[in-house]
C-alpha distance (Angstrom), angle and dihedral (degrees) to the residues before:
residue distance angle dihedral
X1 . . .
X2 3.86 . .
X3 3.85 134.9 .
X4 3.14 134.6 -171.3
X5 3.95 117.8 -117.8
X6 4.15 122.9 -174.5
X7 3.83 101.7 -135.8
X8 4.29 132.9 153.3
X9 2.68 100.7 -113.2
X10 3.85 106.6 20.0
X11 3.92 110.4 -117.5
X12 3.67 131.7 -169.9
X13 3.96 106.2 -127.9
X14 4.10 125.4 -179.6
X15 3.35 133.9 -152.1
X16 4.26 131.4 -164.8
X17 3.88 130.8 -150.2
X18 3.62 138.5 170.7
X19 3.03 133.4 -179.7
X20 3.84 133.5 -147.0
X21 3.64 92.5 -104.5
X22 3.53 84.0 72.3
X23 3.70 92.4 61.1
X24 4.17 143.0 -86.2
X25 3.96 115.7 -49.3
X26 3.54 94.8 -73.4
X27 3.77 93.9 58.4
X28 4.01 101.9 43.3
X29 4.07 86.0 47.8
X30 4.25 83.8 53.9
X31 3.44 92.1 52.6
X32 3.71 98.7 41.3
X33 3.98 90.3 53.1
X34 3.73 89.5 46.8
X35 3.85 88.3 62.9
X36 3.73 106.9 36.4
X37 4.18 89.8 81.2
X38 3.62 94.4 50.1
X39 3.81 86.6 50.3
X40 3.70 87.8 47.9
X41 3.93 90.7 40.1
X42 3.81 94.6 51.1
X43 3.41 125.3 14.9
X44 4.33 95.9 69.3
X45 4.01 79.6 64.2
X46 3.88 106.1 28.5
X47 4.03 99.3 26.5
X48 3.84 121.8 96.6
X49 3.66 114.5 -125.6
X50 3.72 110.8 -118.2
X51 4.01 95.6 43.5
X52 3.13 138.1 114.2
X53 3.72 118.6 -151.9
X54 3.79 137.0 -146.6
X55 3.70 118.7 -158.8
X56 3.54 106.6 -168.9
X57 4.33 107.7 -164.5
X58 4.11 112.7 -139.3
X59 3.31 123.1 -159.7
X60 4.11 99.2 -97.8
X61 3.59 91.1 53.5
X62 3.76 73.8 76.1
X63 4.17 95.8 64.3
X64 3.82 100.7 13.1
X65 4.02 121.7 122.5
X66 3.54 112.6 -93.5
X67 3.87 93.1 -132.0
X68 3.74 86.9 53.8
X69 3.20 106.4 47.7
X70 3.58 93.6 45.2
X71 4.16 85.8 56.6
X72 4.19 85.6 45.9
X73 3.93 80.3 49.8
X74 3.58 98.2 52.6
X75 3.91 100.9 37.6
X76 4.42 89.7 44.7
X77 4.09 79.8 57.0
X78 3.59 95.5 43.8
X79 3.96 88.0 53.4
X80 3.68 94.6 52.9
X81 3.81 97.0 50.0
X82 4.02 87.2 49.7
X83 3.64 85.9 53.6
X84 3.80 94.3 51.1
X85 3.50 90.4 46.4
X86 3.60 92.8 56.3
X87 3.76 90.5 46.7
X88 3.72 86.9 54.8
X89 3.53 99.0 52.1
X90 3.64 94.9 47.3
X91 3.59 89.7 58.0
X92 3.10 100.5 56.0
């Protein structure tokens, strides 16, 4: 999920939730660290300047490959900016 912030400069800022469907403390930390490098990794490159992003942890982030869900990571975030392009574009 993506929002759009007014900032000077724009900045890209992200944001991390779990929920306890994930699992206890332990678990929702996990999965939290597990997606703070891909943030770090790709959202400089892929992220749209002016957004602020929501990373919301599921449970298999918890026992998923790290080459996959780094390539889940990247296409999720690819999705989103398409969508925000599109919303920009039909604005105007």
């Amino acid at each position: 999920m993506a929002t759009r912030r007014k900032f000077d400069p724009p900045v890209i800022r992200a944001g991390f939730t779990a929920s306890k469907k994930v699992g206890n403390a332990v678990c929702r930390n996990r999965a939290r660290r597990r997606l703070r490098p891909l943030c770090a990794e790709f959202l400089p490159t892929m992220g749209i300047a002016g957004y602020d992003y929501v990373i919301i942890a599921r449970s298999a982030v918890l026992n998923r490959a790290w080459h996959k869900l780094r390539r889940e990571f990247q296409q999720a975030l690819a999705e989103v900016a398409e969508e925000i392009n599109r919303e920009r574009e039909s604005v105007g």
